[in-house]
C-alpha positions as CSV (number, residue, x, y, z in Angstrom):
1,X,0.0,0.0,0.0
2,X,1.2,3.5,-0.8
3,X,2.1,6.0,1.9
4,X,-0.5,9.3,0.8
5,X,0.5,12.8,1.1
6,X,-0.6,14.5,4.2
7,X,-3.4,17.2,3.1
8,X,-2.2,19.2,6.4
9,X,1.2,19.9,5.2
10,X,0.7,18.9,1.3
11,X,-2.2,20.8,-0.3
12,X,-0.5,21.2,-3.1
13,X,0.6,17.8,-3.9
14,X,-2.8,16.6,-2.4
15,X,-4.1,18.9,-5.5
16,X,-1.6,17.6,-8.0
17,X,-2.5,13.4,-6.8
18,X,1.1,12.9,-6.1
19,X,4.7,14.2,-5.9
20,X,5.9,13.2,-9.4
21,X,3.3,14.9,-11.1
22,X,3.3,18.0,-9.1
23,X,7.5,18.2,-9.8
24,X,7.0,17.7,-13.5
25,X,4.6,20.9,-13.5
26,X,7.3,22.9,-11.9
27,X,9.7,21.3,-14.5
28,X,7.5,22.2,-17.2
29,X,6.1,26.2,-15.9
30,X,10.3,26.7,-15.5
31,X,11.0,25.4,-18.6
32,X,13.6,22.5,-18.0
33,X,13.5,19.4,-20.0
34,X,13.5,16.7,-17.3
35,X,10.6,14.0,-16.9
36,X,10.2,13.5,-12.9
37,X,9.9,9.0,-12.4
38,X,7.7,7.4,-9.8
39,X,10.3,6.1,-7.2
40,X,11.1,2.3,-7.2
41,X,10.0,1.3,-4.3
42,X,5.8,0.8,-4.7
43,X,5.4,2.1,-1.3
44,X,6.4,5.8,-2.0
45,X,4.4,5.9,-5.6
46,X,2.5,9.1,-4.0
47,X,5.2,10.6,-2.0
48,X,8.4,10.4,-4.2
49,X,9.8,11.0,-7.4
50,X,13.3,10.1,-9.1
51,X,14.9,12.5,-11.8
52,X,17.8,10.8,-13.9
53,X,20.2,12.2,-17.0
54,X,22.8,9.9,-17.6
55,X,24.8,8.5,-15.0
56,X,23.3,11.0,-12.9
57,X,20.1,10.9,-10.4
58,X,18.5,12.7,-7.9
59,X,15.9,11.3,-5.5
60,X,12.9,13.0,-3.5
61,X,10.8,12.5,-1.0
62,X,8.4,13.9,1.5
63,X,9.0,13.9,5.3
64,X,6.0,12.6,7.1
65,X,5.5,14.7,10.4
66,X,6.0,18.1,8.8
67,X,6.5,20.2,5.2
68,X,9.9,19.0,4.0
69,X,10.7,17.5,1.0
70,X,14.1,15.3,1.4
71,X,16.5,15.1,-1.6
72,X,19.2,12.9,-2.8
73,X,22.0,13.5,-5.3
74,X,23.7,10.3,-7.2
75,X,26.2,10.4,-9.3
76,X,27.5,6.7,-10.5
77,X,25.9,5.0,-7.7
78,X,27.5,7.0,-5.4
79,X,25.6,9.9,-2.9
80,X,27.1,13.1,-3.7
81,X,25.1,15.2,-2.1
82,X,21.4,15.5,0.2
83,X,18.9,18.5,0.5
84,X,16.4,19.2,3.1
85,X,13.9,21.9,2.0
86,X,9.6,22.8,1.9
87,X,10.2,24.5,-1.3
88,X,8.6,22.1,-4.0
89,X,10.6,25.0,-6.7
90,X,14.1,24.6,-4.8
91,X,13.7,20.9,-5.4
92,X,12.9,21.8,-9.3
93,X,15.4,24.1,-9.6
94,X,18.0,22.0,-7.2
95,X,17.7,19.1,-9.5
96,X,17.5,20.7,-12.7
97,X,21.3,22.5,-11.6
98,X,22.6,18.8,-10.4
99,X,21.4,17.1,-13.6
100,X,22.9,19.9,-15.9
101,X,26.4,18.8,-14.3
102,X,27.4,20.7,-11.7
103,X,29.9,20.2,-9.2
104,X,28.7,19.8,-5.6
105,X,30.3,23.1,-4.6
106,X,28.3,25.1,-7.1
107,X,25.2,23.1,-5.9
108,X,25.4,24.0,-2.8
109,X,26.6,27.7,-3.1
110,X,23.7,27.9,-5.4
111,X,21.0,26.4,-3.5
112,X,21.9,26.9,0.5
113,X,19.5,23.5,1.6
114,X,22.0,20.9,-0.6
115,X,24.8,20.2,2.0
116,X,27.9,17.8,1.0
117,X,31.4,16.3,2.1
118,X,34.7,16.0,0.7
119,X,34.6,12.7,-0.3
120,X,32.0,13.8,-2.8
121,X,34.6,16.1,-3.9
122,X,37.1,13.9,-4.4
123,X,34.8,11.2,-6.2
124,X,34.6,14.5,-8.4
125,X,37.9,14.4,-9.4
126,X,38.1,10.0,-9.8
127,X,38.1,7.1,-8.3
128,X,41.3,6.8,-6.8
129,X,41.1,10.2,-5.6
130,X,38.1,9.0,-3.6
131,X,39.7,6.0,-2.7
132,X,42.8,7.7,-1.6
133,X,40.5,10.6,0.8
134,X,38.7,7.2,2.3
135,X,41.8,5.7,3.7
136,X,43.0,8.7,4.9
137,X,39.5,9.0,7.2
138,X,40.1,5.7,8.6
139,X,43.7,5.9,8.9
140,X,43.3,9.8,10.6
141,X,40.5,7.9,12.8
142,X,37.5,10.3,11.5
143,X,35.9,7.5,9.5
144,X,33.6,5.6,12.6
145,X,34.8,1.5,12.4
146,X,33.4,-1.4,14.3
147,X,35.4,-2.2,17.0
148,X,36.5,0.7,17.9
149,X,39.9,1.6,17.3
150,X,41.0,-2.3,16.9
151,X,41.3,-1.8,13.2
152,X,44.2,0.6,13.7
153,X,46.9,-2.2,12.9
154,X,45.7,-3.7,10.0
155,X,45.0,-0.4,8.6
156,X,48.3,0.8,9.4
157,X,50.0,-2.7,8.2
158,X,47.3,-2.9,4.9
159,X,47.9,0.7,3.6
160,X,52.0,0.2,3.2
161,X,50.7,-2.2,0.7
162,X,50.1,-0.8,-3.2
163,X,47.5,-3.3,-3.8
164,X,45.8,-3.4,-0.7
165,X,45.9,0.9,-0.7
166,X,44.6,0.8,-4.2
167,X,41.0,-0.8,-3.2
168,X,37.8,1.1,-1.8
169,X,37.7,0.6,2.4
170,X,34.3,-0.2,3.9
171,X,32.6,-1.6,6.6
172,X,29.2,-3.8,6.8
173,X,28.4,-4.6,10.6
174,X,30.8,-5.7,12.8
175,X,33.4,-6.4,9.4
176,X,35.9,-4.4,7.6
177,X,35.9,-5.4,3.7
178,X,38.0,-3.6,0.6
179,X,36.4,-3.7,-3.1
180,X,37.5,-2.7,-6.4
181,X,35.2,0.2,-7.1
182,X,33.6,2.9,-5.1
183,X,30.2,2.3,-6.5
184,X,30.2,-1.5,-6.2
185,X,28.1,-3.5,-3.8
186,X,29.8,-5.6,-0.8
187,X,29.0,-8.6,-2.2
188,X,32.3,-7.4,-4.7
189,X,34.7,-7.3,-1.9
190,X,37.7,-8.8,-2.6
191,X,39.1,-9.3,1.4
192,X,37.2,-9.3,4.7
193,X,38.8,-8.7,8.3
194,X,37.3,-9.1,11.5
195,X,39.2,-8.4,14.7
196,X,39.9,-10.2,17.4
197,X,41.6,-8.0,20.4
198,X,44.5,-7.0,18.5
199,X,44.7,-10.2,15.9
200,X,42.3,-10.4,12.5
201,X,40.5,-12.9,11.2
202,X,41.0,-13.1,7.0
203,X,38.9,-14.4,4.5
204,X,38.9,-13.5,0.8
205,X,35.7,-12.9,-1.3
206,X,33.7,-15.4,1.1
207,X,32.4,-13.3,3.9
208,X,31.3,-16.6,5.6
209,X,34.9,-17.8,5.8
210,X,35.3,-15.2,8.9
211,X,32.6,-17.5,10.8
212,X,34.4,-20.8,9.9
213,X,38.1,-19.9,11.0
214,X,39.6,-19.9,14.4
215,X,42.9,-18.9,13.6
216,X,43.4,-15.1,14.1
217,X,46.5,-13.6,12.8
218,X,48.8,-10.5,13.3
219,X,48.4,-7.5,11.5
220,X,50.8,-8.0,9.0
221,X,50.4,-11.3,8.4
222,X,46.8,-10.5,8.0
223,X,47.9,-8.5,4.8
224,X,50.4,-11.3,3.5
225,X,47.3,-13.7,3.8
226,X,45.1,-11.6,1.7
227,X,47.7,-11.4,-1.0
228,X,48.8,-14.9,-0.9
229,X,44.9,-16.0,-1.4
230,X,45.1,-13.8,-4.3
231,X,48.2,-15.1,-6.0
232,X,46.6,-18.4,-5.6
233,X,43.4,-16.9,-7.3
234,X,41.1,-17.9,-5.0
């Protein structure tokens, strides 16, 4: 079942039948060529919209206790930016200035509601760039990790290692995993580590590997274990 717009906060959209159709109007009285989506999750047909131009996307949808529609900015499957506004025109004209191209700076200089970090930034300028300004987070200890601060050795041990350094740092629950692309899912990862005190357990592409090994490992032999079960292909 579909969420409905609240007619308290929402007369306008209540007027329009739903959020996509009342976006496209503002697309069309401003003049900007962009055709507003219904979202694709069934339960926000009435209360969100999508807007894509190439490998770009923005999301929006409405907050439920008061006027506020909540706004997303993709750009290759990665967040760049988010908006928080109750202008249904800022979101027009937010989107329509995202989807043109610009750079998350000039969106958010341009419209104040669009906020954004410097990881965006540096996805701006590649991959590795983003990849590079992630490890630096964890290794600075401003990215949060599970465990606390129990990943510091293998971090410290994994990034004097080119190949290791080279791959996009994540976490999913209580694990640490590295992947080839930013954009790619976990189910990509190429390593997981878990800690255990100050030793890791290792496993390679299979995540389930971690719960079937009792044999935790130093930090840097941690990082010789990942890339011997890569010389070995597995």
């Amino acid at each position: 079942m579909s969420a409905a717009p609240d007619p308290l906060h929402y007369s306008d959209i209540v007027a329009a039948g739903d959020l996509r159709t009342a976006l496209q109007a503002r697309f069309e009285e401003s003049g900007v060529p962009l055709r507003a989506e219904v979202p694709s999750s069934p339960g926000w047909i009435r209360v969100g919209a999508r807007i894509e131009t190439g490998d770009r996307q923005v999301t929006v949808l409405m907050a439920v206790d008061d006027r506020a529609f909540l706004l997303e900015f993709w750009m290759r499957g990665v967040r760049m930016a988010r908006g928080r506004t109750a202008d249904l025109g800022e979101v027009a004209a937010g989107t329509g200035t995202f989807l043109s191209g610009a750079k998350v700076a000039e969106l958010s200089a341009t419209h104040a509601f669009v906020t954004y970090g410097g990881f965006a930034e540096a996805f701006e300028r590649g991959e590795a760039e983003a990849i590079a300004f992630r490890w630096g987070r964890y290794l600075d200890g401003e990215e949060p990790v599970p465990h606390g601060r129990e990943l510091d050795g293998f971090l410290r041990a994994a990034a004097e290692e080119p190949r290791l350094r080279a791959l996009y740092p994540f976490t999913s629950h209580w694990d640490f995993g590295l992947r080839p692309g930013v954009a790619d899912t976990p189910n990509r990862a190429v390593a997981w580590i878990r800690p255990v005190g100050d030793r890791y357990l290792v496993a390679g592409r299979d995540r389930g590997d971690l719960d079937r090994t009792a044999d935790p490992v130093g930090a840097s032999d941690a990082v010789a274990r990942i890339l011997a079960t890569w010389d070995r292909g597995a």
